[in-house]
Every structure is written in structure tokens, then in C-alpha cells.
N, CA and C atoms as an extended XYZ file, in Angstrom:
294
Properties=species:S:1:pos:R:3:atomname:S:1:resname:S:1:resid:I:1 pbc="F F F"
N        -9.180       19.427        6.738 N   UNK     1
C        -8.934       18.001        6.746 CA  UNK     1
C        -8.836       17.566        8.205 C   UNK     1
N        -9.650       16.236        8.557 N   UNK     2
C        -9.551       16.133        9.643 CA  UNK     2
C        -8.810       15.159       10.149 C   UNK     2
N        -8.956       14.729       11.516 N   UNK     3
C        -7.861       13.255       12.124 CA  UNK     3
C        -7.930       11.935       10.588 C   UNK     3
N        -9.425       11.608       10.135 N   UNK     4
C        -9.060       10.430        8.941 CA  UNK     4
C        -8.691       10.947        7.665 C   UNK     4
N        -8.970       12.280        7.637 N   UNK     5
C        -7.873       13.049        6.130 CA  UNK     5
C        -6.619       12.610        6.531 C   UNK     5
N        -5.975       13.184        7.518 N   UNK     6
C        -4.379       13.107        7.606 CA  UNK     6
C        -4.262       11.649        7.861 C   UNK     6
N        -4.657       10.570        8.512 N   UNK     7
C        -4.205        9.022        8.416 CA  UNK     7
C        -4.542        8.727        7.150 C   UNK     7
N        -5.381        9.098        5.576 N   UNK     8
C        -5.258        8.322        4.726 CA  UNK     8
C        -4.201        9.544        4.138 C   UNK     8
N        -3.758       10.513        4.582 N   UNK     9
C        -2.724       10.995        3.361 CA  UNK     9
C        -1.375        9.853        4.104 C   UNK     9
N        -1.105        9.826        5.418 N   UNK    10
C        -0.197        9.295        5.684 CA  UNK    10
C         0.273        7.551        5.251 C   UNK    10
N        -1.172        6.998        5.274 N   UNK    11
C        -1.158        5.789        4.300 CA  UNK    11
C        -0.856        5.706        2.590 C   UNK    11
N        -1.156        6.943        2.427 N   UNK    12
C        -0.848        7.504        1.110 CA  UNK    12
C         0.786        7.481        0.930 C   UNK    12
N         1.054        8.336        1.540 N   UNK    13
C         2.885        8.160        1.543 CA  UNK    13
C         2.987        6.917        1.916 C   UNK    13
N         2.784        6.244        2.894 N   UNK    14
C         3.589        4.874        2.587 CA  UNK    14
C         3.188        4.331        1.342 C   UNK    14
N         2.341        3.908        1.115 N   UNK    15
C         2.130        3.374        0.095 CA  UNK    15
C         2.890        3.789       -1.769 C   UNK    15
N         2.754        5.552       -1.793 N   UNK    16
C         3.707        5.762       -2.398 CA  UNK    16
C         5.156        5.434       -2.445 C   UNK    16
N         5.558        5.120       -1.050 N   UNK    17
C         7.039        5.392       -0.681 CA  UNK    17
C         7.266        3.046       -1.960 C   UNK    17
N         6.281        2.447       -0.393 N   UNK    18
C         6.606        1.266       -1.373 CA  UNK    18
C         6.390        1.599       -2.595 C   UNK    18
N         5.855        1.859       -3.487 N   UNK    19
C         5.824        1.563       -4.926 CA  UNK    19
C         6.882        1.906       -5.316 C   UNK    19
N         7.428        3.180       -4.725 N   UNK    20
C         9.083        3.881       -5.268 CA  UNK    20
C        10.109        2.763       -5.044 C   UNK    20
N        10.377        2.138       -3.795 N   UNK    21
C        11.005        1.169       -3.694 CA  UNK    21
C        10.915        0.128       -4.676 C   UNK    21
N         9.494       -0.374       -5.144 N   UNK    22
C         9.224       -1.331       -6.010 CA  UNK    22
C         9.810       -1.544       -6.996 C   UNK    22
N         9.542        0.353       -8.058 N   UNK    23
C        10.349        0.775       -9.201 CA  UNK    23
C        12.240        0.830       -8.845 C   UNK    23
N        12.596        1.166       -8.080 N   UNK    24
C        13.848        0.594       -7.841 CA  UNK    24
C        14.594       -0.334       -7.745 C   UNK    24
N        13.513       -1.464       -7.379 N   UNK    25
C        14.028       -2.791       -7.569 CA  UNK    25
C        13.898       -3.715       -9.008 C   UNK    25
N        13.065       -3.046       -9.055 N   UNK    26
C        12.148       -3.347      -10.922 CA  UNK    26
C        14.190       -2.922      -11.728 C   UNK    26
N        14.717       -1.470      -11.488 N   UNK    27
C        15.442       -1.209      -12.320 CA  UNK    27
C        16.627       -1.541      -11.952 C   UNK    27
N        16.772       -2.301      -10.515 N   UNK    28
C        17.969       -2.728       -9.819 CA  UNK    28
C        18.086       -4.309      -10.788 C   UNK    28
N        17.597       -4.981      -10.963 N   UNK    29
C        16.828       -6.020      -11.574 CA  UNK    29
C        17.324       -6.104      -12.880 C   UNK    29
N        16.972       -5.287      -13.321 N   UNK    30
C        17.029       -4.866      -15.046 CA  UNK    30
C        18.443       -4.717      -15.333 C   UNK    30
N        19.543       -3.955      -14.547 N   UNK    31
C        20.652       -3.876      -14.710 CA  UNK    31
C        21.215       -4.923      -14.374 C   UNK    31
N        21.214       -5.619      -13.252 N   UNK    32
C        21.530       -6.615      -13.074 CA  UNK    32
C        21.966       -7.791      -14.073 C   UNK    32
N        20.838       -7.542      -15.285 N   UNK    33
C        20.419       -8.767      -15.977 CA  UNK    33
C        21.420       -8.760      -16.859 C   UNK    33
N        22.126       -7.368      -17.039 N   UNK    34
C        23.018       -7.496      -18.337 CA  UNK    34
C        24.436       -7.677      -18.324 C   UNK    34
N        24.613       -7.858      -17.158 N   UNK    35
C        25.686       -8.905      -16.321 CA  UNK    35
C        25.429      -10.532      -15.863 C   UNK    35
N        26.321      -11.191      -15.959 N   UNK    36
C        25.699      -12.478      -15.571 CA  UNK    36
C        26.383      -12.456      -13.950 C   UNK    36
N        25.268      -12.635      -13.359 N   UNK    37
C        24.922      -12.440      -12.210 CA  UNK    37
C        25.787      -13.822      -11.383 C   UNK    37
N        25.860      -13.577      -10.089 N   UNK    38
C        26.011      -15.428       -9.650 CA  UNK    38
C        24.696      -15.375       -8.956 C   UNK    38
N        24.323      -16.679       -9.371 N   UNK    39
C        22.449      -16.811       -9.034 CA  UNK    39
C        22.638      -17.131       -7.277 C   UNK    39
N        23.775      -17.855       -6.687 N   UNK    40
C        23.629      -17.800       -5.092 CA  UNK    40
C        23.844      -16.581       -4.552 C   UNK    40
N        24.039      -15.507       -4.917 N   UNK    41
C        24.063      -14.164       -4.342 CA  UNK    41
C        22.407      -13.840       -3.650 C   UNK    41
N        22.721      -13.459       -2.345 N   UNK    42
C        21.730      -12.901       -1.539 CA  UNK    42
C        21.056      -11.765       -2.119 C   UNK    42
N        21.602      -11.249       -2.824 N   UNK    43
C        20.892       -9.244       -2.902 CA  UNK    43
C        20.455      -10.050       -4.802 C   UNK    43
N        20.674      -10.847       -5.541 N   UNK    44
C        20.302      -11.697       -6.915 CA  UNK    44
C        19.404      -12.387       -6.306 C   UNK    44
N        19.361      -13.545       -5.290 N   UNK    45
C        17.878      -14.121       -5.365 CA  UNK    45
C        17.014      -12.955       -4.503 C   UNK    45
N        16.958      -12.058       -4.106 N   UNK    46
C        16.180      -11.273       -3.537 CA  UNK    46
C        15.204      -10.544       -4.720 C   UNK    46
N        16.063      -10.331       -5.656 N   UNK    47
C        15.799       -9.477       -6.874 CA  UNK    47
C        14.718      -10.035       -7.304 C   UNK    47
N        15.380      -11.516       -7.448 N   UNK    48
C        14.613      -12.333       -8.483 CA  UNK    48
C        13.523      -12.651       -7.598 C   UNK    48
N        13.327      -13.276       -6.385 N   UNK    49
C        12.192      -13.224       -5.682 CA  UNK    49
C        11.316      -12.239       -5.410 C   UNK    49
N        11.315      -10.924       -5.764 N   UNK    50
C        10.435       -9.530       -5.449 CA  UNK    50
C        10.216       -9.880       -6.737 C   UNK    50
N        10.627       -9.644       -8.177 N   UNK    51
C        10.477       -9.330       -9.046 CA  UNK    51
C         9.803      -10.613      -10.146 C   UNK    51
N        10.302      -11.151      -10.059 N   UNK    52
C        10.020      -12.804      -11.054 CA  UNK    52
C         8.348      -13.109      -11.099 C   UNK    52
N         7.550      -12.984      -10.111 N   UNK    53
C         6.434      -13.343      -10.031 CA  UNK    53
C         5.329      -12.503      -11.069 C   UNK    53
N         5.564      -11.706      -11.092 N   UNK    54
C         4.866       -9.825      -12.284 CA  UNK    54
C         5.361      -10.426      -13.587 C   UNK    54
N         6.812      -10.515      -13.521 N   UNK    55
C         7.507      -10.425      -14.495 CA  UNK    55
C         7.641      -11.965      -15.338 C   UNK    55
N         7.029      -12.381      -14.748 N   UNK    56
C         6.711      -14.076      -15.957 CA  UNK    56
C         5.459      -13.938      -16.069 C   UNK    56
N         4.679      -13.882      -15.257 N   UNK    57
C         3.648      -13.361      -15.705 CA  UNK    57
C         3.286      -12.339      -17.181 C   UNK    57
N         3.488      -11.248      -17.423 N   UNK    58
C         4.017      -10.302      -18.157 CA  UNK    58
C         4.618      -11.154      -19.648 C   UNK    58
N         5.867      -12.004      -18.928 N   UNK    59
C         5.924      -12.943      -19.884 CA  UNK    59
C         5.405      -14.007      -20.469 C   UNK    59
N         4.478      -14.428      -19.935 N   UNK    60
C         3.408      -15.327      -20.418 CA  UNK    60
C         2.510      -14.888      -21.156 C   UNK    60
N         1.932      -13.908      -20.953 N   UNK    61
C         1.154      -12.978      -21.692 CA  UNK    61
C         1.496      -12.425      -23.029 C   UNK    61
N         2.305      -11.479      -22.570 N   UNK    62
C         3.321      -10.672      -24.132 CA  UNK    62
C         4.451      -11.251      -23.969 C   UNK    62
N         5.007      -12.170      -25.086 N   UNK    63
C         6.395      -12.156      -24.973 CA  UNK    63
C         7.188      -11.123      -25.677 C   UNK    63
N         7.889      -10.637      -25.043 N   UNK    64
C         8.684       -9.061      -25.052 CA  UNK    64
C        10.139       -9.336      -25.373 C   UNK    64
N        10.860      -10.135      -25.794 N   UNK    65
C        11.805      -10.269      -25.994 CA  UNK    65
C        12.560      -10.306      -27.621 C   UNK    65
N        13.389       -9.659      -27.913 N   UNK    66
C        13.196       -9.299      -29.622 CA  UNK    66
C        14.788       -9.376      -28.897 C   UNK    66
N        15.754       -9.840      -30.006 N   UNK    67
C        16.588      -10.332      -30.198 CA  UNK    67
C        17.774      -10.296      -28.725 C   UNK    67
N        17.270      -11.122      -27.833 N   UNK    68
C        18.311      -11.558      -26.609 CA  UNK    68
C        17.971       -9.903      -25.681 C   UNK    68
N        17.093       -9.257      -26.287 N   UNK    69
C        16.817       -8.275      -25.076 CA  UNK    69
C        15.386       -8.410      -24.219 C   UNK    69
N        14.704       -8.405      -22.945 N   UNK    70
C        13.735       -8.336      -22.591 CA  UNK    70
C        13.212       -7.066      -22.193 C   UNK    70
N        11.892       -6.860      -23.038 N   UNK    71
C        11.574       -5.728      -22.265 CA  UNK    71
C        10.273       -6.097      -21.407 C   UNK    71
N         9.905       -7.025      -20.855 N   UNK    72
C         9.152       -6.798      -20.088 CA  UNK    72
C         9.535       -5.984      -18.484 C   UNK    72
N        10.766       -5.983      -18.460 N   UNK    73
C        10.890       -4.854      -16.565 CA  UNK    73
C         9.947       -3.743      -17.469 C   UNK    73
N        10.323       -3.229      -18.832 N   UNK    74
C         9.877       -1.844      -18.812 CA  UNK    74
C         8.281       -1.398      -19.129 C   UNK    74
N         7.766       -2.633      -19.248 N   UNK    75
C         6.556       -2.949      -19.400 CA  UNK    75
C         6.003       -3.136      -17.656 C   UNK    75
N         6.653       -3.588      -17.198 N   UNK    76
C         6.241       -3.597      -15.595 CA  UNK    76
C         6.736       -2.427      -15.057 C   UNK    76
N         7.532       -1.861      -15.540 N   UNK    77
C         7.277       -0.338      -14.803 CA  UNK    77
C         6.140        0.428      -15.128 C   UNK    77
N         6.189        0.701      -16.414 N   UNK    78
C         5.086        1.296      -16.936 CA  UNK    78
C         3.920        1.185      -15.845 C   UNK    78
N         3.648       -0.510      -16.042 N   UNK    79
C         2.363       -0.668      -15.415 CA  UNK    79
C         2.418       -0.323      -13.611 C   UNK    79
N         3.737       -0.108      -12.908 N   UNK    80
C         3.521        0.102      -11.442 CA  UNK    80
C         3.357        1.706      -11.504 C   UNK    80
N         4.385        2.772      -12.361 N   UNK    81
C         4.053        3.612      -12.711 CA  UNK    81
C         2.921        4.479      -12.545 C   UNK    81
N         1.593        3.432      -13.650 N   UNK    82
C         0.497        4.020      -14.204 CA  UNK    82
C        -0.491        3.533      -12.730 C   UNK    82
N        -0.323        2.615      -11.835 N   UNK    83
C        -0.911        1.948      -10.795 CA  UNK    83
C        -0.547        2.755       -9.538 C   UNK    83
N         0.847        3.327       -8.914 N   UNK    84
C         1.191        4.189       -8.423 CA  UNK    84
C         0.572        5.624       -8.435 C   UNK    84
N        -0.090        6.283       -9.742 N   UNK    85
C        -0.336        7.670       -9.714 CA  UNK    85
C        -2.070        7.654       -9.750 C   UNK    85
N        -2.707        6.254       -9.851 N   UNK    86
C        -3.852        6.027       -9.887 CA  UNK    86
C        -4.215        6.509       -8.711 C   UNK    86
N        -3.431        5.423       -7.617 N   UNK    87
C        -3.830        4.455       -6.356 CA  UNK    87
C        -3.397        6.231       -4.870 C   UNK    87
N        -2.351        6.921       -5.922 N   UNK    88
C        -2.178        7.705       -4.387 CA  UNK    88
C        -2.871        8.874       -5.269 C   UNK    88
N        -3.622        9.558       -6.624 N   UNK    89
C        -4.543       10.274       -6.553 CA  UNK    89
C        -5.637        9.804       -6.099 C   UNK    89
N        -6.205        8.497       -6.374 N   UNK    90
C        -7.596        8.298       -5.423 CA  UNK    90
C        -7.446        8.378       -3.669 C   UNK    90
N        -6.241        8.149       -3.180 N   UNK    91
C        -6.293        7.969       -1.667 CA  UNK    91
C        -6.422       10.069       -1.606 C   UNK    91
N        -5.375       10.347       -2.231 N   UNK    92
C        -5.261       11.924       -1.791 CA  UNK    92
C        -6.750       12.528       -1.785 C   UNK    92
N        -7.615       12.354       -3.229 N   UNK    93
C        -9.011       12.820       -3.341 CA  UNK    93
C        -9.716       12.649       -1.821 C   UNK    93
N        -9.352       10.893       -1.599 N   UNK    94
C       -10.301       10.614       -0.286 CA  UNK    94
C       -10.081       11.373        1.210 C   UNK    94
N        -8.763       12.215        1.036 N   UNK    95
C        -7.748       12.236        2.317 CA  UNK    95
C        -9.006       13.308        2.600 C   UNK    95
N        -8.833       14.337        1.252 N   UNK    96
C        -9.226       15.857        1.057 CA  UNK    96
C       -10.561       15.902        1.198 C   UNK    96
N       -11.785       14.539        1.155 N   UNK    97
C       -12.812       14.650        1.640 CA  UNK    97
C       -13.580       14.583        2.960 C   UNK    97
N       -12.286       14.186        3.558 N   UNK    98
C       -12.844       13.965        5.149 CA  UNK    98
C       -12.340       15.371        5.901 C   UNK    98
């Protein structure tokens, strides 16, 4: 592997690293929800600003909610999940061809 193998594995880890962060906030989020939150909290609109945009979306689409529970976070994990193991086996394949 040469100098552009090792810069796309290293873009590889970041890129893994965000998605891990992503899913953490996805489940920071989720817990959150089953507390009532105070909506002027800094680290609550942060949540809701990373997260809200996927996640109405998601809800517009499938509505996921069956009696006062939502499951669309776990439907958006799934999908960062299944997008995460796509996105850093195709970079790794590419790392290993140069």
C-alpha cells in the first residue's frame, strides 16, 4: 500500500470515527426523549439540531410511532449503521488498491 492507500485508509477512520459519533448522538437523543427535557438547554437544542433533520424526514415517510413510542432513532440507526459499513468497506477496498 502506498502514500494514497494510507491517506484513504486515514480518511477512512475519520470518517468512521464521525459516523460513531453520529450513532451516539442518534442514542444520546433517544434517551433524552423519555425524559422531558428543558427545550432551552444547550447540549437539547444541539441534539435536536444534529438529529431532527434525518429524523422528520424518516418521519414523513414511515410514520413509526405506535402507541406514544417513536421508533424512528432506531430506524435511523439502522440506516447510519448499514451506510457506515458500506462507505468504510468501499474506502478500505480502495485504500488496498493503490
Amino acid at each position: 500500500m502506498g502514500f494514497f492507500g494510507e491517506l484513504i485508509m486515514v480518511v477512512s477512520q475519520a470518517i468512521n470515527l464521525i459516523f460513531t459519533i453520529y450513532i451516539y448522538i442518534i442514542v444520546a437523543r433517544a434517551i433524552i426523549s423519555w425524559v422531558n427535557p428543558d427545550p432551552y438547554n444547550p447540549i437539547v437544542r444541539f441534539l435536536h439540531s444534529v438529529t431532527d433533520p434525518l429524523l422528520n424526514q424518516i418521519r414523513r415517510v414511515v410514520p413509526l410511532q405506535f402507541g406514544g413510542i417513536d421508533f424512528s432513532p432506531i430506524l435511523l440507526l439502522f440506516g447510519v449503521f448499514f451506510l457506515q459499513r458500506i462507505v468504510i468497506l468501499l474506502l478500505t477496498r480502495l485504500a488496498y488498491a493503490f
